[in-house]
C-alpha positions in Angstrom: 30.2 -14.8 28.6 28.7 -10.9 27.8 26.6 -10.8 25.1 28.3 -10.3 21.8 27.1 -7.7 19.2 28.0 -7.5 15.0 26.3 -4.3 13.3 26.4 -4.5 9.4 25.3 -1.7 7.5 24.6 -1.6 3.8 24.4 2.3 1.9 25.0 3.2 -1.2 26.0 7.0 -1.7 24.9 6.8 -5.2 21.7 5.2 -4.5 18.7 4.4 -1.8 20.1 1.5 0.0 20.7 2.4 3.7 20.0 0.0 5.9 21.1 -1.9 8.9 21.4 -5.3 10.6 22.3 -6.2 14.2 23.0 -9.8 15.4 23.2 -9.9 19.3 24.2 -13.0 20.9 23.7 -13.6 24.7 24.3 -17.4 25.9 21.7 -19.4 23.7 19.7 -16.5 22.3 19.6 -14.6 19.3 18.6 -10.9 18.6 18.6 -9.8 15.5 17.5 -6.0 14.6 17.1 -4.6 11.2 15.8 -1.7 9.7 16.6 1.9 7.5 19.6 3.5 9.2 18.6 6.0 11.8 15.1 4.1 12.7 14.7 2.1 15.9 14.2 -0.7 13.1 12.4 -4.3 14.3 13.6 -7.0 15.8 13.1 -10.5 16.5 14.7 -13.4 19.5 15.1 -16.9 19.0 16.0 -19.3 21.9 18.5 -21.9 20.8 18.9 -25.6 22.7 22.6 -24.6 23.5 25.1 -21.6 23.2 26.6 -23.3 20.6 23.9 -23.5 18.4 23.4 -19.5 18.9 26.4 -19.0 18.1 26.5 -21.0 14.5 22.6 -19.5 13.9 23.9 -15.9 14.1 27.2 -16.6 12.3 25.2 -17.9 9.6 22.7 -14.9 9.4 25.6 -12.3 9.5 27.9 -14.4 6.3 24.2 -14.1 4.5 24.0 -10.8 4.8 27.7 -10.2 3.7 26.9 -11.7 1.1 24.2 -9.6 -0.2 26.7 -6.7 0.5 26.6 -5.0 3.9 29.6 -4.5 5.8 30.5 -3.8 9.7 29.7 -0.2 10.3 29.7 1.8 13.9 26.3 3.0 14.3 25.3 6.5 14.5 28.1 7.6 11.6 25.5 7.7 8.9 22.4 9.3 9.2 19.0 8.7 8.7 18.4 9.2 4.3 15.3 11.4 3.3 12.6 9.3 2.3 10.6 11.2 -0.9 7.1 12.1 0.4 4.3 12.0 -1.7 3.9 15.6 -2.6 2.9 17.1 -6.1 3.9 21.0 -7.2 1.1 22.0 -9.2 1.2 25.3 -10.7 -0.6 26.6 -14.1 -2.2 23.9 -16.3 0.1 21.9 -18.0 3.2 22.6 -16.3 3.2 20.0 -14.0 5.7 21.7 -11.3 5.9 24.9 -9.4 3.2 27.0 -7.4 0.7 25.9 -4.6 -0.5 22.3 -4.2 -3.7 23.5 -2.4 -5.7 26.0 -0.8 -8.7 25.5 1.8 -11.4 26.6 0.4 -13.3 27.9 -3.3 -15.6 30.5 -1.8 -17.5 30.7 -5.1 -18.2 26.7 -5.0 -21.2 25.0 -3.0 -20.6 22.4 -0.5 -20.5 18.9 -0.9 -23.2 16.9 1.0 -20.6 15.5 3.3 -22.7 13.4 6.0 -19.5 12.7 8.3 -15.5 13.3 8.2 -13.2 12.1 10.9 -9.5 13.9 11.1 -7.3 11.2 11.1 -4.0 13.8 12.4 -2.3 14.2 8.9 -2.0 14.3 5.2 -3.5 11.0 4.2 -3.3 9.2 0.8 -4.3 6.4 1.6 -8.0 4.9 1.3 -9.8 1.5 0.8 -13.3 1.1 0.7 -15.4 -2.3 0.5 -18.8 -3.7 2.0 -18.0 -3.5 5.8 -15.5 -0.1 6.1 -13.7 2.7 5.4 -9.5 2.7 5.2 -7.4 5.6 6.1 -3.9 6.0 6.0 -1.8 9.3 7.3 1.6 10.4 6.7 2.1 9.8 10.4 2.1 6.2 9.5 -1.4 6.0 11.4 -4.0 3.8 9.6 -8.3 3.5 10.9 -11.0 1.7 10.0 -14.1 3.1 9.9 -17.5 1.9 9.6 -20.0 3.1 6.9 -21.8 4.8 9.8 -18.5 6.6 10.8 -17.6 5.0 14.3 -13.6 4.2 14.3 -13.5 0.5 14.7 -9.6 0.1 14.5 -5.8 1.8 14.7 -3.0 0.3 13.1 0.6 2.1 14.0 3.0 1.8 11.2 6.8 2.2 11.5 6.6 5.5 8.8 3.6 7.4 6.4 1.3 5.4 4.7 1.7 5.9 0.5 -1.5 3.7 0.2 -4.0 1.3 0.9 -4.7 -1.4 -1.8 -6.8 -4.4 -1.6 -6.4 -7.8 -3.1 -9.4 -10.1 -2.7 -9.7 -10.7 0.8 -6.0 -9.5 1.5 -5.2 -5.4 2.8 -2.3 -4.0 2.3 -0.5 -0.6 3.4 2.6 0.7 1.2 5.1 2.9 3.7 7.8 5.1 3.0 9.7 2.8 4.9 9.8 0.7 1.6 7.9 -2.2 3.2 4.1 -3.0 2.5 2.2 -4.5 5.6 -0.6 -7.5 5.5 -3.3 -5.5 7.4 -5.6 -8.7 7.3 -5.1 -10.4 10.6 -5.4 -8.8 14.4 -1.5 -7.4 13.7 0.4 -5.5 10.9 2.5 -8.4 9.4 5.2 -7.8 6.7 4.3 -9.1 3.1 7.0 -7.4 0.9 10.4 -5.3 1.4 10.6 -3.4 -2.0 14.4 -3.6 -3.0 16.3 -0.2 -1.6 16.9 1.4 -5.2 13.3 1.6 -6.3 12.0 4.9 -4.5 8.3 4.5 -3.9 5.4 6.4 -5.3 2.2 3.8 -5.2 1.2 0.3 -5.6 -1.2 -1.8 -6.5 -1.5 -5.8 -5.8 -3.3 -8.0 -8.4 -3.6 -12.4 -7.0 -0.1 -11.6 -4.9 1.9 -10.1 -7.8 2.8 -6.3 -6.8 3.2 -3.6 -8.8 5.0 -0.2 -7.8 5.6 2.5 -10.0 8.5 4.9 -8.6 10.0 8.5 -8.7 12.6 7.4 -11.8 9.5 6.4 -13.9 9.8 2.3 -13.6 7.4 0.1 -13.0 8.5 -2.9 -10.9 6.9 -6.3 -10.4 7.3 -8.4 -8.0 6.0 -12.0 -7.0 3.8 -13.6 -4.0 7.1 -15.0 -2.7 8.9 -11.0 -2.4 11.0 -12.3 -5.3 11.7 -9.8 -8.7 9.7 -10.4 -11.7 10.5 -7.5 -14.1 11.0 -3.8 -14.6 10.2 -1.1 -17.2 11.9 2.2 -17.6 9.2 4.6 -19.1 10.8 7.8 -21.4 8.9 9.8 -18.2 9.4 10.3 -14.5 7.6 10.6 -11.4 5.3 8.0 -12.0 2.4 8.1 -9.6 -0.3 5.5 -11.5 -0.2 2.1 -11.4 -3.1 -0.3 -11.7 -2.8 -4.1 -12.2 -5.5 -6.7 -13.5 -5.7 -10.7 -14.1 -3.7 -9.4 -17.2 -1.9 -6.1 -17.7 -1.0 -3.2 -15.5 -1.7 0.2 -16.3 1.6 3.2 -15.5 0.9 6.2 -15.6 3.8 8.8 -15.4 5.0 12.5 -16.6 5.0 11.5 -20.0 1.7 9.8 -20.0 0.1 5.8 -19.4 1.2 2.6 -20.9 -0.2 -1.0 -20.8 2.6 -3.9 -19.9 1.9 -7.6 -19.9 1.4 -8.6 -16.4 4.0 -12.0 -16.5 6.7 -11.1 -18.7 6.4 -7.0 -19.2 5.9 -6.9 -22.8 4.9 -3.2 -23.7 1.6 -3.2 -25.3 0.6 0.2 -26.0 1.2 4.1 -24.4 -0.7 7.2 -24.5 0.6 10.8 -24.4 -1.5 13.3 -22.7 -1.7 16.9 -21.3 0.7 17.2 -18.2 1.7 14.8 -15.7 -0.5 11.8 -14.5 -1.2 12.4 -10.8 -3.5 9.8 -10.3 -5.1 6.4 -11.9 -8.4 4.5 -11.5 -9.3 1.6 -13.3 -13.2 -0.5 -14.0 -13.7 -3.1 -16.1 -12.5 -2.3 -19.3 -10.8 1.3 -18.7 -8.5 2.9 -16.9 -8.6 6.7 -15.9 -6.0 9.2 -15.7 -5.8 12.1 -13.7 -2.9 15.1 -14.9 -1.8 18.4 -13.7 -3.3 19.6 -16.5 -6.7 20.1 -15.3 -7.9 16.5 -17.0 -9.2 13.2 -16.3 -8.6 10.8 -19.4 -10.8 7.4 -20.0 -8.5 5.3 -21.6 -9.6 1.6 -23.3 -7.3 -0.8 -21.7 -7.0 -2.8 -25.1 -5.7 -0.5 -27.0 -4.7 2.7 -25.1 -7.3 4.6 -27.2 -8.9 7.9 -25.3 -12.7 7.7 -25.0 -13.3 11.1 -22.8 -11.7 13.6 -21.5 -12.8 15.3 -18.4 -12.0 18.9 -17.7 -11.8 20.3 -14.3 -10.3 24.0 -13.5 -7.4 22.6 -11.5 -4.7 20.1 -11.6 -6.2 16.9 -10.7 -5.1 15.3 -7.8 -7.5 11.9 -7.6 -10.4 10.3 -9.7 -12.3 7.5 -9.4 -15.6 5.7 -11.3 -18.6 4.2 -10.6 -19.2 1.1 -12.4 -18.5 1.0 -15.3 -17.7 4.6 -15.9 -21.6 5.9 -15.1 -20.0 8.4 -13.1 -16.5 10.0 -12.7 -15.0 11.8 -10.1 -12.6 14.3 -10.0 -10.7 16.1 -7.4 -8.6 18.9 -7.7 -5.6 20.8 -6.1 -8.4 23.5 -4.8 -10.1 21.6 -2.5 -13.2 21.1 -5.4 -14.6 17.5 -6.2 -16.5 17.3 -10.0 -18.9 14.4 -10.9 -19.1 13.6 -14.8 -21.0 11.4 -16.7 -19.2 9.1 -19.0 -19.3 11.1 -22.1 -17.3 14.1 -20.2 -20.3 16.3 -19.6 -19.7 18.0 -15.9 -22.7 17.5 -14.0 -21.5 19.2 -10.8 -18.6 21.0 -8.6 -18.7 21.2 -4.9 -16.5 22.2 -2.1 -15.3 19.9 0.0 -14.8 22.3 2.9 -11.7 19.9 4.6 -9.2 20.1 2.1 -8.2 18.8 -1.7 -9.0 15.1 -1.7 -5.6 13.6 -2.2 -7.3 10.0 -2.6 -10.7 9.1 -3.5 -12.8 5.7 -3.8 -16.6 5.3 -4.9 -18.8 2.6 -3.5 -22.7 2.3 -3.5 -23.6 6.0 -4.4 -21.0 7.1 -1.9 -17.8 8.9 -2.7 -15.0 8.7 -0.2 -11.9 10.9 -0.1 -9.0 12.0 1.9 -7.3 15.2 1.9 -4.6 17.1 2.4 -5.5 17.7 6.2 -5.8 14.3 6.6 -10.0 14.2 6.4 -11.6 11.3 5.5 -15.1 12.6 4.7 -18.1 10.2 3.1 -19.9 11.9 0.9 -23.4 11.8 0.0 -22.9 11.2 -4.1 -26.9 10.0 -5.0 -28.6 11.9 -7.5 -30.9 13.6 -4.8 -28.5 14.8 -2.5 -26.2 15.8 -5.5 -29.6 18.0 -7.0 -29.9 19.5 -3.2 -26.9 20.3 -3.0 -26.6 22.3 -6.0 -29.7 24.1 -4.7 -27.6 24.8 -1.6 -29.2 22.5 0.7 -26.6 19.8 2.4 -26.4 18.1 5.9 -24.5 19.6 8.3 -21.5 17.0 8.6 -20.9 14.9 11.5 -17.3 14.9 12.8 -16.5 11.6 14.3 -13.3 10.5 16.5 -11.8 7.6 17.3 -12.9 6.2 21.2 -10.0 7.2 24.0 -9.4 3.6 24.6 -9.3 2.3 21.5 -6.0 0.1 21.1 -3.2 0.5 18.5 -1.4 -1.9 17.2 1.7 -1.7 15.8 3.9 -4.5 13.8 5.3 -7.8 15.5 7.2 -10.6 15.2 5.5 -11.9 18.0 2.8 -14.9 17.4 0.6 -16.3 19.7 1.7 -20.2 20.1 -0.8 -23.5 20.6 0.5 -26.9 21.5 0.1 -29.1 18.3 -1.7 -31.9 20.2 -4.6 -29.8 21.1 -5.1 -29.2 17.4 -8.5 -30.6 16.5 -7.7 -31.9 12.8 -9.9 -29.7 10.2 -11.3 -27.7 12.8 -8.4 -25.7 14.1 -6.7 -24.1 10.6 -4.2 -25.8 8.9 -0.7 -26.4 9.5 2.3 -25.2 7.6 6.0 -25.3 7.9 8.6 -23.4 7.0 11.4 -24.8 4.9 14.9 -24.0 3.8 15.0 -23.9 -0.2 18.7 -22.6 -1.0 19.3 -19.3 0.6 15.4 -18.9 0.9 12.4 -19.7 3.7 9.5 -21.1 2.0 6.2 -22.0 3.9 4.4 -25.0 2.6 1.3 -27.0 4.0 1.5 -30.0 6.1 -2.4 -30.5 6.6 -3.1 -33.6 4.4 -5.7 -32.8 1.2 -3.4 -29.7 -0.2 -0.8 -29.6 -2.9 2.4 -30.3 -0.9 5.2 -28.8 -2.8 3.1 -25.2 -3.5 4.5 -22.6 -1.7 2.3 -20.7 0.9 2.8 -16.7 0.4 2.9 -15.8 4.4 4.6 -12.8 6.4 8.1 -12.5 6.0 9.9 -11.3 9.6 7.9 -15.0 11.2 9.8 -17.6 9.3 11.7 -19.7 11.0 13.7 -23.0 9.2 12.1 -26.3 10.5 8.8 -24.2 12.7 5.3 -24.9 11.9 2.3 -22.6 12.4 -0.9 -23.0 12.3 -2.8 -20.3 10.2 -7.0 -19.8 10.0 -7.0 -20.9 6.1 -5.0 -21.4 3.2 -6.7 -20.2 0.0 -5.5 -20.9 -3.5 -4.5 -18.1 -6.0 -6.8 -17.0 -8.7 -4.0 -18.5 -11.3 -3.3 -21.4 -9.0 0.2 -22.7 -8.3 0.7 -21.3 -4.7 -1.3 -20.8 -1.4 -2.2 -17.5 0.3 -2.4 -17.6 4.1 -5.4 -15.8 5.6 -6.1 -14.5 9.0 -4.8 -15.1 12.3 -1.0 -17.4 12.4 0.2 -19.2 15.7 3.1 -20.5 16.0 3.1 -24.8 17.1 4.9 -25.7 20.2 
């Protein structure tokens, strides 16, 4: 029998659905395909004991999705939607839209004391920094790691641009504009979340699993270690580019300024108005901080919304971030100028960068990491000595660093490694899980004895399989309990 094809499509004209879904049988395998319409998408094949069984597996993935409202489509009649970029029209202060976002160089400003920068090929927003390395994410959809030192260690190849790169606890994760955020954790890309199609991405942040992503109509959306919808806010703004999320809160900032939600049901707690449109957000301890297009950073308590500085820069301010407990604050701007503040708003300092405006920023141990609207991500010398030298005109000359010519990439997969259960070696090996059928849902729970049997394990999505089991490097509890995270390397048991 020839292999036997059903392509579903689901768009809506009035809104950002506008994707596809493939279901390929061929004797007793299954190959499903799925994606954003007019992308090569991913896909996944399942061997099946007989034909028969192929057959009832696919007709059962196909009514599922028929269900949730796609339809048979021929392919290639729609086209690939626009996905919205992240870009911000800055123009005078205040206005929030119109006029240049950037230009190279300040001749009047002195140069930072950059002590390396590697070009990572375009745009990039997204950064993480912790003990061990650097994250950078492109448009491209490229993300590295680099080491404090500035050697590229790794190269991750993402399906579309990366929006960000957020970290919670041990866990990585990269926000696309393909609408999906990837577990960078393990050896491969893994898929944690799909954000549902009508919520059009501007960042994210990740707090013990729950996600929060603020988008272009001015929502915030939260959604649950298990993918699953938690609540949503409409602000009286738009565009909103902040959000930052906490044991108890998160933090939205948007064109008509920030506000404070509780983190498990959404109540509103307080909002702040300020000057323009908030571009960017940071967050310590007990504050938050808000850059606008209106040339200002704004420290903002996070119990009561009340401003405790404001920070003035000469251009629309594109990133900020904090040292500990606000000692220091960082600004950059849409002129390719990084500021340093102390906490009362006093400007101690503005240098060039000399590779663009710094897009994103991070601070860690008295360096300050950005990347920029060439797609630099440059480590910058931000200690009190090298800041005094530098406003005496004395800097390093900056090492530029590349990535080795055989350094691998690695892209997303379905694809696991497998290990015969009987050579498992009982607390020594990982611990087994299984995945489960719970309604019209795949949960993962554990099997190893010693752990809470009916908590759920949050785990990648596209590898779940009713009835397989998979052996994962650790299972860690949640900061609020109640569910499992999986961490590091999966396998799948034979």
């Amino acid at each position: 029998m020839p292999p036997r094809s059903t392509y579903l499509e689901l768009s809506e004209d009035a809104g950002s659905a506008h994707k596809f879904y493939e279901v390929v049988v061929a004797d007793t395998e299954v190959t499903i395909t799925y994606g954003r319409i007019g992308e090569r998408g991913q896909t996944k094949v399942t061997g099946f004991a007989s034909a028969g069984k192929a057959e009832a597996a696919a007709e059962k993935k196909i009514a599922e999705k028929v269900r949730k409202g796609y339809a048979p489509a021929v392919r290639g009649v729609r086209q690939r939607r626009t996905v919205t970029r992240r870009t911000m029209l800055v123009g005078s202060a205040g206005s929030g839209s119109g006029g240049p976002v950037t230009r190279a160089h300040v001749p009047s400003a002195r140069r930072a004391p950059v002590l390396w920068r590697f070009s990572s090929g375009a745009a990039a927003f997204g950064i993480f920094v912790d003990d061990q390395r650097a994250w950078v994410g492109n448009q491209n959809g490229d993300v590295y790691t680099v080491a404090h030192d500035g050697t590229v260690t790794g190269h991750f190849r993402l399906p579309d641009g990366v929006k960000c790169i957020v970290a919670d606890d041990f866990w990585i994760y990269a926000g696309a504009d393909d609408g999906n955020v990837y577990d960078l954790s393990g050896k491969v890309p893994r898929l944690a979340y799909e954000i549902a199609e009508d919520v059009d991405i501007y960042w994210l942040d990740i707090h013990d699993g729950v996600l929060g992503v603020s988008d272009r109509a001015g929502r915030i959306t939260m959604i649950d270690h298990e993918d699953e919808f938690q609540w949503a806010r409409k602000s009286d703004g738009d565009s909103a580019w902040m959000v930052r999320c906490d044991r108890d809160a998160v933090y939205h900032g948007h064109s008509r300024g920030v506000a404070r939600y509780d983190t498990a049901d959404g109540t509103p707690v307080w909002h702040t108005k300020v000057r323009g449109q908030v571009l960017f957000g940071w967050q310590e301890r007990d504050d938050v901080y808000a850059g606008t297009s209106h040339n200002q950073v704004y420290r903002l308590d996070k119990a009561d919304g009340a401003i405790g500085a404001v920070y003035d820069c000469d251009g629309a301010v594109f990133s900020c971030a904090a040292a500990p407990d606000g000692r220091f604050v960082f600004a950059g701007d849409n002129h390719s100028s990084i500021y340093c503040f102390d906490r009362g708003g006093a400007r101690l300092w503005k240098l060039d960068t000399g590779c663009g405006s710094a897009f994103s920023m991070q601070y860690l141990d008295e360096r300050l990491y950005i990347v920029t609207t060439n797609g630099t991500l440059a480590c910058v010398d931000a200690g009190e000595e090298a800041i005094r030298a530098a406003q005496e005109g004395s800097v390093p000359d900056p090492v530029d660093v590349k990535a080795a010519a055989g350094l691998a990439v690695v892209e997303p997969s379905v694809v696991l490694d497998s290990v015969a259960e009987s050579t498992l070696i009982t607390g020594e090996d990982g611990v087994v899980v299984e995945c489960v059928r719970d309604g019209d849902r795949l949960r993962v729970r554990v099997v190893t004895p010693g752990y809470e049997p009916l908590w759920n394990v949050q785990f990648p999505k596209n590898v779940r399989e009713a009835g397989a089991r998979y052996v994962v490097q650790e299972v860690r509890s949640s900061e609020r309990g109640g569910f499992y995270r999986a961490y590091g390397d999966i396998r799948r048991l034979l």
